[in-house]
C-alpha positions as CSV (number, residue, x, y, z in Angstrom):
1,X,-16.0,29.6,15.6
2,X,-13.5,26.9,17.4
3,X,-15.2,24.2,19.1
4,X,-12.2,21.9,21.2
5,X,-12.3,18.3,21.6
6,X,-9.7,17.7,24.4
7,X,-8.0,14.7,24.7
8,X,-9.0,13.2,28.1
9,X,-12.5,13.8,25.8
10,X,-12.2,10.6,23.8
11,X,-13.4,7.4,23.5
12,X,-10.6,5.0,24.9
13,X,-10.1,1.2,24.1
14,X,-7.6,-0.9,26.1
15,X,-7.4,-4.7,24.6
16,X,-4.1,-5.2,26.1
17,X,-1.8,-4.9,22.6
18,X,-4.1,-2.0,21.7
19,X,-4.6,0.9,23.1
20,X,-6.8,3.4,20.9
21,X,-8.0,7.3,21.5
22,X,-11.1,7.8,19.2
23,X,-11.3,11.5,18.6
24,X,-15.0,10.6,16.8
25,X,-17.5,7.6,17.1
26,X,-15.7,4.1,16.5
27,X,-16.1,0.7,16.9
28,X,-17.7,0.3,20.7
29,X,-17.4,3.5,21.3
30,X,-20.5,5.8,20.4
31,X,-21.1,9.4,20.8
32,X,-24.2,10.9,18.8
33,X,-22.3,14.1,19.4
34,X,-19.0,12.7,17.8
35,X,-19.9,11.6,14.7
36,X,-16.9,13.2,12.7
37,X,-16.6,17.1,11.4
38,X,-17.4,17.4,7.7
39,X,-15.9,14.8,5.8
40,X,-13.6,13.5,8.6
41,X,-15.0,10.7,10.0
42,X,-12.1,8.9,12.0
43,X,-9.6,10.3,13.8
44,X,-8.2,7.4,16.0
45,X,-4.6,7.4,18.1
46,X,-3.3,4.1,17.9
47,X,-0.6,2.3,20.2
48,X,-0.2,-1.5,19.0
49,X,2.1,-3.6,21.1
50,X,5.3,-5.1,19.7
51,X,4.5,-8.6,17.6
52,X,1.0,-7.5,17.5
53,X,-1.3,-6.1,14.9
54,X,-4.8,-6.1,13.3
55,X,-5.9,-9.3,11.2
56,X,-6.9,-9.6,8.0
57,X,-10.4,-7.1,6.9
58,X,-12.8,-5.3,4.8
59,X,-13.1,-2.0,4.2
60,X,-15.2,-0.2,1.6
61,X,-16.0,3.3,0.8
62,X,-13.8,5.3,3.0
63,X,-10.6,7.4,2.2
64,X,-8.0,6.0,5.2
65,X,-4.8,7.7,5.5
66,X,-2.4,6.4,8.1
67,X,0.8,8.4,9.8
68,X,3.2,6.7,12.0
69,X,5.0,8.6,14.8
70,X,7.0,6.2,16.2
71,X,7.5,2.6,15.3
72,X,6.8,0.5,12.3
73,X,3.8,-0.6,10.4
74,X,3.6,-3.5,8.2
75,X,0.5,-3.2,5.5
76,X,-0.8,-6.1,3.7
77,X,-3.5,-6.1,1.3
78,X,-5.8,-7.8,-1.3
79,X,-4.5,-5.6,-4.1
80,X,-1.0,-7.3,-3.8
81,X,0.7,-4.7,-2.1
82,X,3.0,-5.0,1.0
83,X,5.1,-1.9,2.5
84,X,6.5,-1.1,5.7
85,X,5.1,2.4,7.1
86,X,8.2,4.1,9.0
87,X,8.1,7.2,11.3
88,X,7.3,10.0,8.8
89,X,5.6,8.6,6.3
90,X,2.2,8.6,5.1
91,X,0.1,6.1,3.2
92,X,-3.6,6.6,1.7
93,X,-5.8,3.3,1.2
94,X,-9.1,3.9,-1.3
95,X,-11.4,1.1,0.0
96,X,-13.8,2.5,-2.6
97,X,-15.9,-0.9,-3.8
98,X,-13.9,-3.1,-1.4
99,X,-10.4,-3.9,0.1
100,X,-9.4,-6.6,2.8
101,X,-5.6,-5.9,4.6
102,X,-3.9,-6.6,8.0
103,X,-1.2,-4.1,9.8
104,X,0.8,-5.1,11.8
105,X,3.8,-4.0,13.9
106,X,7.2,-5.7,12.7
107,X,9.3,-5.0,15.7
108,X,10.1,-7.1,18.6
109,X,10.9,-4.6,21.2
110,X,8.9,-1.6,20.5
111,X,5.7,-0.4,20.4
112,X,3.9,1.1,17.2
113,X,2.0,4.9,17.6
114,X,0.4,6.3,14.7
115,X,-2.4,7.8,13.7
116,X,-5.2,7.0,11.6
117,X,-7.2,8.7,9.6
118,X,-10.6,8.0,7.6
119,X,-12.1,10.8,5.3
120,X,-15.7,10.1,3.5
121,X,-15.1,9.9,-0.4
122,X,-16.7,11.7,-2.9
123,X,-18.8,8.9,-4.2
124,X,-19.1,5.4,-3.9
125,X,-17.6,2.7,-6.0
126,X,-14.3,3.9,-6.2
127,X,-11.5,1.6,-7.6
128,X,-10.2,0.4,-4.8
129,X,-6.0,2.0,-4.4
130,X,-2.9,2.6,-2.2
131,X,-0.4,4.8,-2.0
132,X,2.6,5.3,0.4
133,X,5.4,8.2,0.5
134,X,8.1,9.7,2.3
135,X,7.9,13.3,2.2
136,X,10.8,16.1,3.3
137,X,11.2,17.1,6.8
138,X,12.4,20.0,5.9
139,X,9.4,21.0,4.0
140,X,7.3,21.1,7.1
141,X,10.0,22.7,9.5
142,X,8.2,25.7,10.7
143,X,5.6,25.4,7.6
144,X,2.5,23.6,6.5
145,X,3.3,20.7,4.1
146,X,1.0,19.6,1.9
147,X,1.1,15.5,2.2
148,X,-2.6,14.8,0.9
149,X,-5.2,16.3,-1.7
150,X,-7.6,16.0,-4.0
151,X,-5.5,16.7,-7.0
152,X,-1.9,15.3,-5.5
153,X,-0.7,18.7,-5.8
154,X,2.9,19.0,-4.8
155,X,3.7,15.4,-4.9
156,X,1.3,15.2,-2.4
157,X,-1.1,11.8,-1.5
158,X,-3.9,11.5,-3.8
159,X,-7.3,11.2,-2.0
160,X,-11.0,11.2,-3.2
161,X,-12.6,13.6,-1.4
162,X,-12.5,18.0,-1.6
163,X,-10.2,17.9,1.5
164,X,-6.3,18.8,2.0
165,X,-3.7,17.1,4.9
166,X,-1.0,19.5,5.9
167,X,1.4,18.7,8.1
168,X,4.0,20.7,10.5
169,X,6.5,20.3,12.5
170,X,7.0,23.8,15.0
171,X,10.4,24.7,17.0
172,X,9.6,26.6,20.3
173,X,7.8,30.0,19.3
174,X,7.3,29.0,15.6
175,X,4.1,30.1,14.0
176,X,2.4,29.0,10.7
177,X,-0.9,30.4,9.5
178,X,-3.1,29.2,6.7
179,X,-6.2,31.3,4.9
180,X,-10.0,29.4,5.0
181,X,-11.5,30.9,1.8
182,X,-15.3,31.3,2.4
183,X,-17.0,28.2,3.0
184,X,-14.1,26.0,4.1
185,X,-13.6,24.4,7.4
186,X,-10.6,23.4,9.2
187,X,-9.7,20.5,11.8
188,X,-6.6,20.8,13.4
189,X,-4.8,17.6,15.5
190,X,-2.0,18.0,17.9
191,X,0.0,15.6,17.2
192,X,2.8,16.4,20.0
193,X,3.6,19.6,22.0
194,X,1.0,22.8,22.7
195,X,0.3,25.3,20.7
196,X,-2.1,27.9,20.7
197,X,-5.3,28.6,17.7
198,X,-6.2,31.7,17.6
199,X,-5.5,32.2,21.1
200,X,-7.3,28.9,22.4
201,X,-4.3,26.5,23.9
202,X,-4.3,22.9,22.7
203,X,-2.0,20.1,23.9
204,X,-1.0,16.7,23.0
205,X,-3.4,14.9,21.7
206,X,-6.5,17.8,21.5
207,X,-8.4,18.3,18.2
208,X,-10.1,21.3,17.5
209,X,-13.0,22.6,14.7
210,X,-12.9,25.4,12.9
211,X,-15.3,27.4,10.9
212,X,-16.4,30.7,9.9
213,X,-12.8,31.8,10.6
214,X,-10.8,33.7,7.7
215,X,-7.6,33.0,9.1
216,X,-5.9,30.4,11.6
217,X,-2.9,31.2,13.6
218,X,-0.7,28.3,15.1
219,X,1.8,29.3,17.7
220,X,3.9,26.5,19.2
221,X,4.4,26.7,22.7
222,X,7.4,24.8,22.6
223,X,8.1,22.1,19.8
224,X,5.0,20.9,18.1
225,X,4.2,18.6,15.5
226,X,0.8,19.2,13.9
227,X,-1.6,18.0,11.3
228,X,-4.3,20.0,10.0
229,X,-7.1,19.5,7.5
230,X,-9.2,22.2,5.3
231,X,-12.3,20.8,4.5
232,X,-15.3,21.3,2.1
């Protein structure tokens, strides 16, 4: 079963330096039918104006992972750390027990887009951590790239929860597939481009759920860049 969640769908937010897409329930926007799939929870499309950014606050029990398209993304937080998110890279935050930070975009002439993403963990109370890293493009060219897990397998992202991040990056008439063993669920986000899911065409910006499906197909109709999730 594939249920699509098309993109003129969401929830939309316009404050002027911040222009948001909320694939699920967020913030003022509520949806009793959008409450997340599984364990994802958040899946917002971000735009922050150059200069501009989010203050400092809380988080607590939530897995966040962020991804940056296009622009920069300066992360502060109450653990000490401070990084710079390029284009590419990903970074995990474990709110667990409690975290405060701000993110904010560095540049003076550009806006930031990236996408953020917030998985529920597997139990509260977690040690709050971060994590940020730079993974191969050529590892996703025309394959599925494992950037987060439960166990960090392949270098991957660390994250609390029974839940794995790929991401891909499709040349025109590229295809990837990836196996659901029994049980498992899938969300799959468009990043950029169309492609097609077992035959059902999604473009920029459309999110789709998957269950009781053995298989998924992805076929790019023309370059694509894709994240998709298999969940417990």
């Amino acid at each position: 079963m594939i249920r699509v969640r098309k993109a003129d769908s969401r929830g939309h937010a316009d404050h002027g330096w911040l222009k948001s897409y909320h694939t699920f329930s967020f913030a003022g926007y509520r949806d009793p039918e959008q409450m997340g799939f599984r364990t994802l929870r958040v899946v917002n499309e971000d735009r922050v104006a150059a200069g501009q950014g989010f203050g400092t606050h809380a988080h607590h029990d939530m897995e966040i992972v962020s991804y940056v398209l296009d622009g920069a993304l300066e992360h502060k937080d109450s653990m000490g750390n401070g990084e710079v998110l390029k284009p590419g890279e990903f970074q995990r935050i474990t709110a667990g027990a409690g975290i405060t930070h701000s993110e904010f975009n560095p540049l003076d002439d550009q806006a930031t887009h990236f996408y953020q993403i917030w998985l529920l963990p597997e139990r509260k109370g977690i040690d709050p951590g971060y994590e940020q890293k730079a993974f191969d493009p050529e590892g996703r060219r025309n394959r599925l790239q494992l950037v987060a897990s439960r166990d960090a397998a392949e270098s991957s992202l660390l994250i609390h929860q029974d839940a794995r991040i790929f991401l891909s990056d499709l040349e025109s008439d590229a295809a990837v597939e990836h196996v659901l063993q029994p049980q498992r669920h899938a969300w799959l986000q468009v990043l950029r481009g169309s492609v097609k899911l077992n035959g059902n065409v999604l473009d920029t910006g459309d999110g789709a759920a998957v269950s009781d499906e053995p298989m998924i197909a992805i076929a790019a109709n023309g370059p694509a860049e894709i994240m998709l999730f298999d969940l417990n």
